[in-house]
N, C-alpha and C positions, 0 to 999 in steps of 0.2 A: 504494500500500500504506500510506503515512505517512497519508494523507487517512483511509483506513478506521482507523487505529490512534488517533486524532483523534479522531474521529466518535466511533467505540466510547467511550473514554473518556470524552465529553462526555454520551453516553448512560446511561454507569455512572455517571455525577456525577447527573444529575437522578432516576435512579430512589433514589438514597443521600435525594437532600432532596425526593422526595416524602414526602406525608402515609404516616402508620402503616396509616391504610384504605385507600390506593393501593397502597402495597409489598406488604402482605397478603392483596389480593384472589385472591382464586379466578382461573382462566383458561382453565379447562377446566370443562365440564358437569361430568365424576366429582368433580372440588373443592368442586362448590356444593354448599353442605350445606341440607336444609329444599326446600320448595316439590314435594314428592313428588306433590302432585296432578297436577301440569299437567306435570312433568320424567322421572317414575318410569318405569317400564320398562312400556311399552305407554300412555301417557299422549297428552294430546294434543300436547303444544308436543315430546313429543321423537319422536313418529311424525314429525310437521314435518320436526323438523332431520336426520330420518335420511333423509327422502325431498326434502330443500333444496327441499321444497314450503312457503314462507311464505305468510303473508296479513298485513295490515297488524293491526296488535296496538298497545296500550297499557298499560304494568305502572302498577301503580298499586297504593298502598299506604303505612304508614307508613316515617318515615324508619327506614335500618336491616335494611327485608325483604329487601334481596337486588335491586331493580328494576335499578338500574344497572349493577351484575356481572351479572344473569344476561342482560339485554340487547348487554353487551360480548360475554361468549361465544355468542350467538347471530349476534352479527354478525363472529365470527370462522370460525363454523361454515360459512356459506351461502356462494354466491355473488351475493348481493347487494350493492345499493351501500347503504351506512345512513350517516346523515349526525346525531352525535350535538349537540344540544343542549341548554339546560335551559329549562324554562318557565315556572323562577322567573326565572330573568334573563334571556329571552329574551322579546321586544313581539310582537305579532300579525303586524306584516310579516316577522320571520326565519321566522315560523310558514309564511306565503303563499309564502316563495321557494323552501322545501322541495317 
């Protein structure tokens, strides 16, 4: 029980000294705000997540559009395995071992 009361607190320390855009993120589909094309109600990426029928995807866009929160919540949604990276600071072989 000490170990989980531990743990917890170590976990409420690092979400305190995450960044303002981390603490603040959306984490559920209804929070993302914007990208109504592809999210809306009868859309394609949320027929997807309602039927955890994916296919391999790529968001892409300026910094700021929402790619990496709405990729978080999509990979909280599925039963997939998603393995996050970046590919600004990630070389061609972490790209290959995925």
């Amino acid at each position: 029980m000490e170990e989980n009361l531990f743990y917890q607190k170590k976990i409420d320390k690092a979400k305190k000294q995450a960044p303002l855009a981390d603490r603040i993120r959306p984490e559920i589909l209804n929070e993302f705000v914007g990208q109504e094309h592809i999210i809306g109600k009868g859309k394609i990426l949320r027929k997807m997540l309602e039927e955890d029928k994916l296919v391999s995807m790529i968001f892409w866009g300026p910094p700021g559009s929402g790619k990496t929160t709405l990729a978080r919540i999509v990979a909280h949604l599925v039963r997939s395995h998603f393995v996050q990276f970046s590919a600004v600071t990630s070389g061609v072989a972490e790209v290959r071992k995925v």
